[in-house]
Backbone of each chain as ProteinMPNN parsed JSONL, in Angstrom:
{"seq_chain_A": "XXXXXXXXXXXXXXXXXXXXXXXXXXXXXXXXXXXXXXXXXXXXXXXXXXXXXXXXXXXXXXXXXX", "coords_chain_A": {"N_chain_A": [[-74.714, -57.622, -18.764], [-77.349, -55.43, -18.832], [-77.262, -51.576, -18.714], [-76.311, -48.504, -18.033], [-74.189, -47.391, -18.105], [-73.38, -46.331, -20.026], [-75.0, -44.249, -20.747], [-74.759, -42.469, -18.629], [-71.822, -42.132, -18.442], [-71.417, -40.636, -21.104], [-74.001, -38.202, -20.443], [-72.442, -37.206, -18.627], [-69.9, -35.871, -20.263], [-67.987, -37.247, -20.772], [-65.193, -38.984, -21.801], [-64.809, -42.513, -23.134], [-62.338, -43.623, -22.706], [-61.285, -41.594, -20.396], [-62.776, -42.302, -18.328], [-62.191, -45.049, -17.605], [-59.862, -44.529, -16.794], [-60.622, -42.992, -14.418], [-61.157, -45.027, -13.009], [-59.26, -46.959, -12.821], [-58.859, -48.908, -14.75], [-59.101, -50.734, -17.937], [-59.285, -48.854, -21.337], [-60.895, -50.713, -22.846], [-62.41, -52.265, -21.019], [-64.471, -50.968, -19.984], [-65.538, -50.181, -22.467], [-66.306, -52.891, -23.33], [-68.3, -53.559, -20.849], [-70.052, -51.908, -21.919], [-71.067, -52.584, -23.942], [-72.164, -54.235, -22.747], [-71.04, -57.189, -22.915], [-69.413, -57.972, -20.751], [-69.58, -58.319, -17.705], [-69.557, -56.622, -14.722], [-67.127, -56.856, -11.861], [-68.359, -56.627, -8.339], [-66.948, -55.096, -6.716], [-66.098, -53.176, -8.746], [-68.231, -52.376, -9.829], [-69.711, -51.229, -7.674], [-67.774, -48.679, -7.578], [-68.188, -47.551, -9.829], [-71.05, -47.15, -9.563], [-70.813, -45.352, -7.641], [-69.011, -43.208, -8.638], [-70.857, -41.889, -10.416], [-72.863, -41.309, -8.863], [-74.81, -42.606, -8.227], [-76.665, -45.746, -7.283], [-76.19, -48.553, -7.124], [-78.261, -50.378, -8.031], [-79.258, -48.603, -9.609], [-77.795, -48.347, -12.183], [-77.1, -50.84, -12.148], [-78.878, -53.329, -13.819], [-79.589, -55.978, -13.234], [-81.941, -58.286, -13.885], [-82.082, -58.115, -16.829], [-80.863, -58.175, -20.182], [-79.247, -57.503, -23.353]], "CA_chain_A": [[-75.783, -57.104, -17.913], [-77.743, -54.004, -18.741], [-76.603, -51.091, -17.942], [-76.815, -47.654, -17.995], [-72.892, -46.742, -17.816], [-73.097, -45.219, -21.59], [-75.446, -43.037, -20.951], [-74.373, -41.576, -17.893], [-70.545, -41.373, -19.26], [-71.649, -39.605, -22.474], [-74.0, -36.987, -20.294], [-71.02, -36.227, -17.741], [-68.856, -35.633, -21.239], [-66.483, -38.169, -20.261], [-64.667, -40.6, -22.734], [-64.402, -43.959, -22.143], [-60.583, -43.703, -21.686], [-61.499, -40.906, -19.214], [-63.901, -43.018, -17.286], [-61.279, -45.643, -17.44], [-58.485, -43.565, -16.271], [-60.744, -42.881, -13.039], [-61.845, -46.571, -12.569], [-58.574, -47.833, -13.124], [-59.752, -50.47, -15.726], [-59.088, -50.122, -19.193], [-60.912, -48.502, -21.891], [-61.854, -51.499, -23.933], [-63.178, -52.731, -20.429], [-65.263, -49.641, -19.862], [-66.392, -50.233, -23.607], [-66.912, -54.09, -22.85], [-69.442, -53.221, -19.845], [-70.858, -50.67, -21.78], [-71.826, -53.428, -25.073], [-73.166, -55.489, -22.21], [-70.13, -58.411, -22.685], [-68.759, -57.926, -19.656], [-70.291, -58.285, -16.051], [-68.023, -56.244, -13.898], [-66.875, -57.537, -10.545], [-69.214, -55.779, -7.492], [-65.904, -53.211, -6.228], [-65.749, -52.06, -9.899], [-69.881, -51.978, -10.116], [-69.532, -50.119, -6.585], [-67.302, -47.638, -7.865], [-69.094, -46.976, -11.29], [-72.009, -46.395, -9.525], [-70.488, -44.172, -6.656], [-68.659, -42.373, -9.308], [-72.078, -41.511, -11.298], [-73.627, -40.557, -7.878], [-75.962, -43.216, -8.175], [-76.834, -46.775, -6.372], [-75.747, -50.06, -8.001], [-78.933, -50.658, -9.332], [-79.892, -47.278, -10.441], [-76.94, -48.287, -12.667], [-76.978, -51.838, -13.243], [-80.185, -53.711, -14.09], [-79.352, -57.621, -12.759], [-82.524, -59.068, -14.546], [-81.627, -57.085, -17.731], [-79.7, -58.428, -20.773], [-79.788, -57.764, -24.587]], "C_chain_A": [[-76.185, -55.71, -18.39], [-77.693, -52.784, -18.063], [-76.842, -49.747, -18.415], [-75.401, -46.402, -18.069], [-73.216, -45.627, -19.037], [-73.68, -43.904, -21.293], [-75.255, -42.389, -19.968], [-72.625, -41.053, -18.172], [-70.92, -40.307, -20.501], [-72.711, -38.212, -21.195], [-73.19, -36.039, -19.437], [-70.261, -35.567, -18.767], [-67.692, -36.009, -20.979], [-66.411, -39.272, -21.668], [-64.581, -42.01, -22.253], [-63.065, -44.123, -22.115], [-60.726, -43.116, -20.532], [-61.478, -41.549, -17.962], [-62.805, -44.693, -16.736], [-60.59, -45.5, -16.538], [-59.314, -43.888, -14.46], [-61.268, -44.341, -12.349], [-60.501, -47.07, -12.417], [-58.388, -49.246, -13.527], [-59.346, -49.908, -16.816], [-60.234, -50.016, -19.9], [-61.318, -49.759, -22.663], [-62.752, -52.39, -22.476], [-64.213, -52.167, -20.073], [-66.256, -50.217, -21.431], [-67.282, -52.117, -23.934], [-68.335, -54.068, -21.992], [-70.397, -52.645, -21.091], [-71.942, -51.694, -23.045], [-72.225, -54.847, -24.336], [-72.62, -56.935, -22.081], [-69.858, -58.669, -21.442], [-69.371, -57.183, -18.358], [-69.252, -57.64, -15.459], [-68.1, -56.785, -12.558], [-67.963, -56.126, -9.547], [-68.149, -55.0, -7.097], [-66.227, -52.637, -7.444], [-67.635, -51.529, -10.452], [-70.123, -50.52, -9.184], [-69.202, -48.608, -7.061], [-67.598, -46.803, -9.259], [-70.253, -45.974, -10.553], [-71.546, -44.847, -8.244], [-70.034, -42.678, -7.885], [-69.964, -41.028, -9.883], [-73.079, -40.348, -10.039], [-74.594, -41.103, -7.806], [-75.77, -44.785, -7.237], [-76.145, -47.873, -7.718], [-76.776, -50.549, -9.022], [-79.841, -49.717, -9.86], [-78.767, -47.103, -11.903], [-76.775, -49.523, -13.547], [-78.425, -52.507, -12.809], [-79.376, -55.398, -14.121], [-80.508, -58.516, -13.392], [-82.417, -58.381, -16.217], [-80.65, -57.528, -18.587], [-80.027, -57.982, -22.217], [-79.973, -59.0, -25.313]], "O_chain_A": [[-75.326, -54.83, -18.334], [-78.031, -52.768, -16.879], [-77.672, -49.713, -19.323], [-75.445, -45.172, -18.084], [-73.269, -44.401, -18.936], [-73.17, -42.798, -21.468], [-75.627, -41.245, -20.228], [-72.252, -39.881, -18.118], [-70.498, -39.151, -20.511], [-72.063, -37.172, -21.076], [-73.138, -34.81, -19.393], [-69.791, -34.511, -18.342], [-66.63, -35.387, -20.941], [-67.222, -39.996, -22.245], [-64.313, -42.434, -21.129], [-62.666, -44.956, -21.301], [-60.42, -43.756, -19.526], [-60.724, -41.512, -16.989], [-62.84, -45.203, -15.615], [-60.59, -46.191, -15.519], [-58.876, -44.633, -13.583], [-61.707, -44.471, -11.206], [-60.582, -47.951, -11.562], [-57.981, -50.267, -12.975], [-59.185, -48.688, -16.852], [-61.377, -50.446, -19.738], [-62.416, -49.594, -23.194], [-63.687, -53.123, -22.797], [-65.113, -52.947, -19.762], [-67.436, -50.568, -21.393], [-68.339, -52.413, -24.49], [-69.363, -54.538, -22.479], [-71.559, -53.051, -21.11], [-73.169, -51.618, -23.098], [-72.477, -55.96, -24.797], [-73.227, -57.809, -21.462], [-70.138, -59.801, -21.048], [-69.563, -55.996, -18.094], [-68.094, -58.023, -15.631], [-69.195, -57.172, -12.15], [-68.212, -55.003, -9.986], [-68.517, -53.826, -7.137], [-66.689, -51.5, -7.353], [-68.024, -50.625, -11.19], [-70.47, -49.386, -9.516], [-69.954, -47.635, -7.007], [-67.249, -45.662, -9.562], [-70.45, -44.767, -10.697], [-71.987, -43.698, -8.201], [-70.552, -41.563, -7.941], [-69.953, -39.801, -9.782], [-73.65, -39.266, -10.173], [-75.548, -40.464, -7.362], [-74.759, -44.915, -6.548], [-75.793, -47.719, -8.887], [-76.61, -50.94, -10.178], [-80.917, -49.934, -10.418], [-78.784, -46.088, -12.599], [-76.519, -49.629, -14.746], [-78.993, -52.289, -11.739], [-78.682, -55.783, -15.062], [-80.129, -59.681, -13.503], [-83.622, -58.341, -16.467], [-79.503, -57.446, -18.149], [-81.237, -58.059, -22.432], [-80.492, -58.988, -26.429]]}, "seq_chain_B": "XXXXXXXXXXXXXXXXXXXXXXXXXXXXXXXXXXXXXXXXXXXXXXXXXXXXXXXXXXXXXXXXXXXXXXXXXXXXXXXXXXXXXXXXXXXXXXXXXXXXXXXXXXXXXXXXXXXXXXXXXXXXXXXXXXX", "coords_chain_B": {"N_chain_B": [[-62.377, -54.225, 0.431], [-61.331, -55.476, -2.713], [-59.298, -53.206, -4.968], [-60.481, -52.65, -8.704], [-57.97, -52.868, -10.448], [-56.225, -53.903, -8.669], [-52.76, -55.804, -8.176], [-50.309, -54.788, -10.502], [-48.031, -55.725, -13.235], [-44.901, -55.145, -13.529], [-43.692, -53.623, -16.846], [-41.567, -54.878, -17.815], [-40.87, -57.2, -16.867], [-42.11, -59.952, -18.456], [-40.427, -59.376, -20.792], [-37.663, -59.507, -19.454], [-37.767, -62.149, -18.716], [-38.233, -63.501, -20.782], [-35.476, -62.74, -22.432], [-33.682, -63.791, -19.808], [-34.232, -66.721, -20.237], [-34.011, -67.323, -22.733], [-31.449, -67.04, -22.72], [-30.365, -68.952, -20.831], [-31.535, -71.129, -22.433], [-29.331, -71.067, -24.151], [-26.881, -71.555, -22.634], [-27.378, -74.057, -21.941], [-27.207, -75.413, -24.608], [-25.354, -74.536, -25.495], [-23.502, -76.328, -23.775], [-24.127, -78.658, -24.306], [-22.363, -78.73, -26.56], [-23.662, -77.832, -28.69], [-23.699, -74.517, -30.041], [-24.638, -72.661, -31.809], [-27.026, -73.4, -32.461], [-28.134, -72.696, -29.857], [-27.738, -69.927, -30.331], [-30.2, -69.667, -31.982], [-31.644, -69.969, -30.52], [-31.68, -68.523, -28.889], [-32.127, -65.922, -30.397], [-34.663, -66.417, -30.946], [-35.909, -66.284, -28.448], [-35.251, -63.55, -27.494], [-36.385, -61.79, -29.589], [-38.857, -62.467, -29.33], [-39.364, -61.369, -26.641], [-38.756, -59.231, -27.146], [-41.34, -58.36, -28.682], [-43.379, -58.326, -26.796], [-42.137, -55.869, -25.383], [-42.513, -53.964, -26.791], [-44.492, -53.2, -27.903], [-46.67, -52.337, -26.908], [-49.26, -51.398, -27.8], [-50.932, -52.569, -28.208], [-54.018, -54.456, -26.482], [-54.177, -56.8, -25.965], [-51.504, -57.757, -25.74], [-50.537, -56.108, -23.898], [-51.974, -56.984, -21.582], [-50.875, -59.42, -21.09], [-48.386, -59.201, -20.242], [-48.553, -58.246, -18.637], [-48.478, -55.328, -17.083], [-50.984, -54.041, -18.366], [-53.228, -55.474, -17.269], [-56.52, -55.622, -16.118], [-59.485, -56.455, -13.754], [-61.181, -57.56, -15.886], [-59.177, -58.255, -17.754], [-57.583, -60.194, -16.474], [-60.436, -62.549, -15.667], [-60.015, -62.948, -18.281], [-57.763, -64.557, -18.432], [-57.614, -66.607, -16.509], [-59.753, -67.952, -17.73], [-58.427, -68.345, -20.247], [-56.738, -69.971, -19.622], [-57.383, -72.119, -18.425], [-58.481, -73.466, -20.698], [-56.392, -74.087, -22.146], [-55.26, -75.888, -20.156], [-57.106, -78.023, -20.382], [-56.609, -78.744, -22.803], [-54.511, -79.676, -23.183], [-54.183, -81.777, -20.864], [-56.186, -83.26, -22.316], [-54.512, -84.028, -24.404], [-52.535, -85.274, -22.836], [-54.357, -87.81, -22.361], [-54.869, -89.295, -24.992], [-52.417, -89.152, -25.816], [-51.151, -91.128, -24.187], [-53.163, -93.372, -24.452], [-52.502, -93.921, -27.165], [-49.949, -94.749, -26.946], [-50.104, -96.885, -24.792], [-50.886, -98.675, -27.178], [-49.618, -98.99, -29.009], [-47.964, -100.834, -27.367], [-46.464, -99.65, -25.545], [-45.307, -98.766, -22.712], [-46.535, -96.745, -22.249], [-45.717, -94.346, -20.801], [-44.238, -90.817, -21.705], [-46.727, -89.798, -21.403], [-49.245, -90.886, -19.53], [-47.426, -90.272, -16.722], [-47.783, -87.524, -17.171], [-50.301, -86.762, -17.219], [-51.237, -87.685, -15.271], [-50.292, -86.033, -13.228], [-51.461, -83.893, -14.123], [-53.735, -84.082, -13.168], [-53.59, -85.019, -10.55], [-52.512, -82.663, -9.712], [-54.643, -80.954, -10.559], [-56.829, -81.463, -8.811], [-55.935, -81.158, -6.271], [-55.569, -78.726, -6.6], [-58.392, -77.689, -6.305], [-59.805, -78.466, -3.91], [-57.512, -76.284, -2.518], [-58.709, -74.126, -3.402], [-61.057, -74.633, -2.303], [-61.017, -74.739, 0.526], [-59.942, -71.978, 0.846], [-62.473, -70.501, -0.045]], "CA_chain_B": [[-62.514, -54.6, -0.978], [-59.905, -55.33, -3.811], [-59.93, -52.516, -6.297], [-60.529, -53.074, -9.508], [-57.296, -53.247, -11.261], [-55.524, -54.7, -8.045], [-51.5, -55.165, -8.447], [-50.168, -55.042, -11.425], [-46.484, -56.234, -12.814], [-44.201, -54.444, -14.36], [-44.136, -54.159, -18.415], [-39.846, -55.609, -18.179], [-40.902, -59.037, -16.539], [-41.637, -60.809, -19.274], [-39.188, -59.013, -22.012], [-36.316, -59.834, -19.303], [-37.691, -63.449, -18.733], [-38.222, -64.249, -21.9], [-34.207, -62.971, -22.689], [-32.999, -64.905, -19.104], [-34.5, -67.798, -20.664], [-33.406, -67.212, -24.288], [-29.524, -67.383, -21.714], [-30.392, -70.378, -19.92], [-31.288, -72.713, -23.709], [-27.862, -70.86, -24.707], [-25.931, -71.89, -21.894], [-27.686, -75.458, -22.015], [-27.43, -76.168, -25.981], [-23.479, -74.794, -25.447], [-22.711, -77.365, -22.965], [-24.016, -80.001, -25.363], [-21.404, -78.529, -27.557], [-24.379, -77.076, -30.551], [-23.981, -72.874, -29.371], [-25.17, -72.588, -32.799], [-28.729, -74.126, -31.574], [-27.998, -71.85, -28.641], [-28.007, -68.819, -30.178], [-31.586, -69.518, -32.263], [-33.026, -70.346, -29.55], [-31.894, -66.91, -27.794], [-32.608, -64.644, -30.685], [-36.157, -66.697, -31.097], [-36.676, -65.557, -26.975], [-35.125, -61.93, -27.758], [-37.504, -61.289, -30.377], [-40.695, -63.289, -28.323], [-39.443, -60.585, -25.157], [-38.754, -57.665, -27.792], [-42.231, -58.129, -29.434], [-43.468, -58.146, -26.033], [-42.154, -54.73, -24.837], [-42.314, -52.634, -27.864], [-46.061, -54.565, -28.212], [-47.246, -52.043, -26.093], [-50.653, -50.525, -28.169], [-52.078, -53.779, -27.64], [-54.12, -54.722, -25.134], [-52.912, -57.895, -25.757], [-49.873, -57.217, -25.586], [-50.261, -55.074, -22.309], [-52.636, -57.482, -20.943], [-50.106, -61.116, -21.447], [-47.091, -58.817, -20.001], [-48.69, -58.038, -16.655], [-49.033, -53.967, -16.92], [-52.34, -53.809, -18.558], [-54.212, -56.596, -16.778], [-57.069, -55.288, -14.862], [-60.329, -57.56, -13.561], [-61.698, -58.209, -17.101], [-58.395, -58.973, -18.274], [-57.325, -61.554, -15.358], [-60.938, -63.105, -16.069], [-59.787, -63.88, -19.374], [-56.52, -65.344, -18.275], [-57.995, -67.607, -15.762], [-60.395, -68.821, -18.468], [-57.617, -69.453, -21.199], [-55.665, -71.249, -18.647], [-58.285, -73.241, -18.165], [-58.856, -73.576, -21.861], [-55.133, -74.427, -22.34], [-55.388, -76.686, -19.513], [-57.766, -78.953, -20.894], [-56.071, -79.315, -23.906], [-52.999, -80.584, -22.512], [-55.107, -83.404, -20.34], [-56.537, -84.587, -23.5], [-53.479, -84.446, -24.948], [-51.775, -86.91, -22.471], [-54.583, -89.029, -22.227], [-54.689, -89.107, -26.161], [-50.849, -89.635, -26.079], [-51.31, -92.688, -23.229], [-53.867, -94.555, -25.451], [-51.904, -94.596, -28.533], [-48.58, -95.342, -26.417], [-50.529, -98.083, -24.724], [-51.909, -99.422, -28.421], [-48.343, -99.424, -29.777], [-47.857, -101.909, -27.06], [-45.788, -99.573, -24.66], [-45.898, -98.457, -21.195], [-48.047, -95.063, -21.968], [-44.774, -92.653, -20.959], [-44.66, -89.869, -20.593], [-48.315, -89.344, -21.044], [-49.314, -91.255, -18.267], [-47.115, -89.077, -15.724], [-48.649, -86.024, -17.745], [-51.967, -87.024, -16.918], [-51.517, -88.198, -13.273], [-49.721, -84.376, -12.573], [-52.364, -82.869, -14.277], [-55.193, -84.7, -12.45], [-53.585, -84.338, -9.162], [-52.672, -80.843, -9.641], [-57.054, -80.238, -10.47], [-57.45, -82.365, -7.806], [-54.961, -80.443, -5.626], [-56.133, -76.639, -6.369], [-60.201, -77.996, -6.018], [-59.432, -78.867, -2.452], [-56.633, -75.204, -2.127], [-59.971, -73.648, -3.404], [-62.147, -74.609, -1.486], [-60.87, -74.039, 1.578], [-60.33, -70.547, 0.619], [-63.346, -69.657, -0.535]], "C_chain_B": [[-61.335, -54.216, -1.641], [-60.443, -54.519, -4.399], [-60.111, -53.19, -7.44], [-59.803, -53.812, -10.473], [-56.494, -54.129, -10.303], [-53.803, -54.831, -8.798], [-51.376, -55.428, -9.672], [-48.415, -55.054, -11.61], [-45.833, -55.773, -13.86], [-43.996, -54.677, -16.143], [-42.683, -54.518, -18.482], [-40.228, -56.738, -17.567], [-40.941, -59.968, -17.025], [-40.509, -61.238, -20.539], [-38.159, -60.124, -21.192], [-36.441, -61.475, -18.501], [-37.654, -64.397, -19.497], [-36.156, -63.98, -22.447], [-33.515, -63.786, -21.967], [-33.474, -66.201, -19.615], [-33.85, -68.398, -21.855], [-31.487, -68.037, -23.403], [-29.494, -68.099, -21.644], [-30.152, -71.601, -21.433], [-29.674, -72.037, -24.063], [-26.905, -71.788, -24.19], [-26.073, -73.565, -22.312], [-26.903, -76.203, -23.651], [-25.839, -75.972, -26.099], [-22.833, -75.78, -24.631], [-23.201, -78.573, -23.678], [-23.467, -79.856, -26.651], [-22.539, -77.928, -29.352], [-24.596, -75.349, -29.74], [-24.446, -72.656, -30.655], [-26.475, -72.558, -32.422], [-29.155, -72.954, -30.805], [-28.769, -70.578, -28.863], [-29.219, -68.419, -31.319], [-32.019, -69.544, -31.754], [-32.747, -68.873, -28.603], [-32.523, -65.832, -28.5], [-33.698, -65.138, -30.879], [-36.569, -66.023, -29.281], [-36.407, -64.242, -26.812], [-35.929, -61.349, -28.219], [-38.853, -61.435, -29.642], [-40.434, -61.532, -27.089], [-39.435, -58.848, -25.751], [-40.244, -57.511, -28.358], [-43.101, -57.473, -27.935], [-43.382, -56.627, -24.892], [-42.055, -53.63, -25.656], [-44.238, -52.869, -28.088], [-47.064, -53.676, -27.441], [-48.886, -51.115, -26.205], [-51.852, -51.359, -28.105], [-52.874, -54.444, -26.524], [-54.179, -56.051, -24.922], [-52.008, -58.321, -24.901], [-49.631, -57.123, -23.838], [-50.473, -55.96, -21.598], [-51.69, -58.961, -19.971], [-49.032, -60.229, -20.338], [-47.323, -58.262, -18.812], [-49.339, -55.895, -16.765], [-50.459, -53.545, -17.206], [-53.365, -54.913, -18.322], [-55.285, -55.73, -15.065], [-58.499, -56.535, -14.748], [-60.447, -58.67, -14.469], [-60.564, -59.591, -17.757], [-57.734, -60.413, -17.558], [-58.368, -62.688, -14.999], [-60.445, -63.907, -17.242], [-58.517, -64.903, -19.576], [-56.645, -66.338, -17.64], [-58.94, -68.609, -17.104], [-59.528, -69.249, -19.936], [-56.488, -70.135, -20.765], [-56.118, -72.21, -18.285], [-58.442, -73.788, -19.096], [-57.338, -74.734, -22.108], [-54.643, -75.93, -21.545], [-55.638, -78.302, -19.624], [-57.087, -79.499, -22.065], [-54.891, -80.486, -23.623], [-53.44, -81.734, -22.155], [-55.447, -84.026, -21.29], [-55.746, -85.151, -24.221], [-52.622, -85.463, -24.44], [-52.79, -87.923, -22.092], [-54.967, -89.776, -24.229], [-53.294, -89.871, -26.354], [-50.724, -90.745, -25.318], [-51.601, -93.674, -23.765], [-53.0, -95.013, -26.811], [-50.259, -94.981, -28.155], [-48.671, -96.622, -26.179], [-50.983, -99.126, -26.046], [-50.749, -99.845, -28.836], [-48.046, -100.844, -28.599], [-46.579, -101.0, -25.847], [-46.105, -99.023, -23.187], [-46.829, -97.04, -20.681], [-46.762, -93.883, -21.651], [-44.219, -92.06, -21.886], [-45.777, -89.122, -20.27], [-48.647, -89.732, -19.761], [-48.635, -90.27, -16.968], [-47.571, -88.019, -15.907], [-49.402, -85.977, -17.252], [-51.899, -87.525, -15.987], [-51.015, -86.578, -12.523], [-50.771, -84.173, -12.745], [-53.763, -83.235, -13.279], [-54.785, -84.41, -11.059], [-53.383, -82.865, -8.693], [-53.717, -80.73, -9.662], [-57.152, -80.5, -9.047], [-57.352, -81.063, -6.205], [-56.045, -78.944, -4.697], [-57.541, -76.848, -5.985], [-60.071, -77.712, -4.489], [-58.733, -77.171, -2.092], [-57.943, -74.514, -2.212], [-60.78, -73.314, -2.657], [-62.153, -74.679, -0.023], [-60.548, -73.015, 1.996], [-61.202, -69.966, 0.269], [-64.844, -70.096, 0.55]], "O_chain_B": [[-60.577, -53.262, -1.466], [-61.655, -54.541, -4.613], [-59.932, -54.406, -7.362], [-60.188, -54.77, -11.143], [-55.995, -55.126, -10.826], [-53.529, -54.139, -9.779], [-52.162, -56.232, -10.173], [-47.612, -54.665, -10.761], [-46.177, -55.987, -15.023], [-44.143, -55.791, -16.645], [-42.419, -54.445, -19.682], [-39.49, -57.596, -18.05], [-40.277, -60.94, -16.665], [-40.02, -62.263, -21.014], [-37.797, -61.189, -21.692], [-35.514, -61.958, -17.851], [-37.314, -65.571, -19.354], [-35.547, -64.992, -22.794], [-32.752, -64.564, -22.54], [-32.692, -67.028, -19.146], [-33.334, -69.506, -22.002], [-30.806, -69.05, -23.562], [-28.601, -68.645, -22.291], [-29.278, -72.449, -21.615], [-28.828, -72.915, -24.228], [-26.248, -72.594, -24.847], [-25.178, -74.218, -22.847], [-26.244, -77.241, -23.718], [-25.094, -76.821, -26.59], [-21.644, -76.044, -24.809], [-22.497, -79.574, -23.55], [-23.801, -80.498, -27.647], [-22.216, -77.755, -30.527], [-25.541, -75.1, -28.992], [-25.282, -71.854, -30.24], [-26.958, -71.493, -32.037], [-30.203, -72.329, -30.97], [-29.749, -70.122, -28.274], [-29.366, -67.241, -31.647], [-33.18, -69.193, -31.968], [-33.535, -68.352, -27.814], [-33.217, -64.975, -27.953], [-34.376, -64.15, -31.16], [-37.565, -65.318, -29.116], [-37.153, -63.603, -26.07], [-36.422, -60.387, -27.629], [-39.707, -60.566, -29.466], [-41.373, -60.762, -26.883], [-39.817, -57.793, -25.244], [-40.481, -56.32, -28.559], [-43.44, -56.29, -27.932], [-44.156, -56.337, -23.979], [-41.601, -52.534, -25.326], [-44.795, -52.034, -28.8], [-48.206, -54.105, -27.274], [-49.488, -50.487, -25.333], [-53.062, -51.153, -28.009], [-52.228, -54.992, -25.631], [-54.23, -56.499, -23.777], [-51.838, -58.941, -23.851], [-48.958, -57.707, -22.989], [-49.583, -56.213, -20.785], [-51.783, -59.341, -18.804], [-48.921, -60.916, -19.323], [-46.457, -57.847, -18.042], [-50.466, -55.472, -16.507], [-51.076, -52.808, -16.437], [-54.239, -55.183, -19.146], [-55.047, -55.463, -13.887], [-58.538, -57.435, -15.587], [-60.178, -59.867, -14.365], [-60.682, -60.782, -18.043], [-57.488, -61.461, -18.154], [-57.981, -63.649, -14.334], [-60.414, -65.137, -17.302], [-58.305, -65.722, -20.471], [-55.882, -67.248, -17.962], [-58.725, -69.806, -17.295], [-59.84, -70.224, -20.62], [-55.574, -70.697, -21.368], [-55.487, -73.167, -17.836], [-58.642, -74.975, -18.841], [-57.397, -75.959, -22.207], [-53.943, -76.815, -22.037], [-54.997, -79.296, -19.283], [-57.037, -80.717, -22.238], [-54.651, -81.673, -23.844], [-53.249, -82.728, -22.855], [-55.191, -85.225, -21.391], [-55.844, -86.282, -24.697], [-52.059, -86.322, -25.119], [-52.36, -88.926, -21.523], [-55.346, -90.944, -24.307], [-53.138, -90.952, -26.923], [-50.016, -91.574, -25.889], [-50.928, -94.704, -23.821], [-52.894, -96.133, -27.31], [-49.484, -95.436, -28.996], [-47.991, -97.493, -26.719], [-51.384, -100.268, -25.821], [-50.649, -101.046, -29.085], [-47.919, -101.934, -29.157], [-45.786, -101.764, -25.297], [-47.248, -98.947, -22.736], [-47.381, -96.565, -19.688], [-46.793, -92.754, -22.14], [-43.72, -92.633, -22.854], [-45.965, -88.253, -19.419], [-48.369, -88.972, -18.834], [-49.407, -89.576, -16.306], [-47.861, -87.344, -14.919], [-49.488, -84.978, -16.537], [-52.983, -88.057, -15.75], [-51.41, -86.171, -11.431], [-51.475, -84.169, -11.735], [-54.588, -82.431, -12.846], [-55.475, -83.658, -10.371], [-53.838, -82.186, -7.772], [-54.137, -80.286, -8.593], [-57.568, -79.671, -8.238], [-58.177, -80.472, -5.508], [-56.59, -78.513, -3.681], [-57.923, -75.999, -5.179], [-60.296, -76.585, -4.047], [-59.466, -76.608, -1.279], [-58.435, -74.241, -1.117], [-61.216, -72.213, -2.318], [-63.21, -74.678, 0.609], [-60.652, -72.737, 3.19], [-61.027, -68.753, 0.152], [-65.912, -69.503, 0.397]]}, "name": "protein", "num_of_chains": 2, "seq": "XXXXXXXXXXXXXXXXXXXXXXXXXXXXXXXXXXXXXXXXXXXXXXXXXXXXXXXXXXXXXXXXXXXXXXXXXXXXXXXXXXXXXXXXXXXXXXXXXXXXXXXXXXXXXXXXXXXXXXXXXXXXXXXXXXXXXXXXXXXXXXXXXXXXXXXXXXXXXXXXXXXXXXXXXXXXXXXXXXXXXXXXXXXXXXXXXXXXX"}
């Protein structure tokens, strides 16, 4: 699903282990989401977007794929 | 709501199930008098439980052994259990047909493939009255 994680991790200056760390997810799942493989479950969408300070779909784009 | 990573199980569960196991063919293959047997088949589950907890840069590794399994990873376990699943079914109805061709009674495919079908059958039904 398209998504928007990358670029809000990279302008916080967070790693994707970081971003991990505070998701409690690993980083190749963080880096999964981020190359669009991997749909995340709606708690871990939730908490992406809460994290970011944004809405769910100011974050994820549901008609949206590469 | 479940979090994300939800529980997770310690990284010694499988090391020290794969060694109690490695025990158990010991004990078994010594009471049919080959401890010889015994004790390949323990250092083959020592090594399987040592690769397992030294194994730990992998997320693999991490993932198979319970500590590093979060959503993604418990997606992919459900879907190669499913994968794994299937194989097996084809495999005893595969092993049935050419039991039955030889001209014998199909076991132990046949029981293979009546578990496995009522087990689907089973969890469909456990399923779906949980969900």
């Amino acid at each position: 699903m398209r998504n928007l994680v990358r670029e809000l991790r990279v302008e916080q200056g967070l790693s994707q282990g970081e971003l991990a760390k505070a998701m409690d997810v690993s980083r190749q799942t963080i880096n999964s989401i981020e190359q669009e493989r991997y749909t995340p479950s709606l708690p871990l969408a939730i908490g992406l977007a809460r994290y970011f300070g944004k809405t769910v779909e100011e974050v994820f784009d549901a008609n949206g794929s590469r | 709501m479940r979090t994300a990573a939800g529980r997770r199980q310690s990284k010694w569960v499988v090391p020290l199930f794969s060694l109690a196991l490695g025990l158990v063919f010991l004990g078994i293959q010594w009471a049919n008098g080959d401890p010889g047997s015994g004790l390949v088949s323990l250092a083959i589950m020592a090594a399987f439980g040592a690769v397992f907890l030294f194994g730990g840069k992998s997320e693999t590794i991490r993932g198979l052994r319970g500590d590093g399994r979060d959503e993604r990873f418990r997606r992919i376990d459900v879907n190669a259990t499913a994968f794994a699943g299937v194989v097996l079914i084809v495999y005893a109805i595969v092993g049935f047909m050419v039991e039955l061709a030889h001209g014998n009674d199909g076991s132990p495919y046949g029981l293979m493939g009546a578990a496995a079908g009522l087990a689907y059958i089973a969890a469909v039904v456990w399923q779906r009255i949980r969900s």
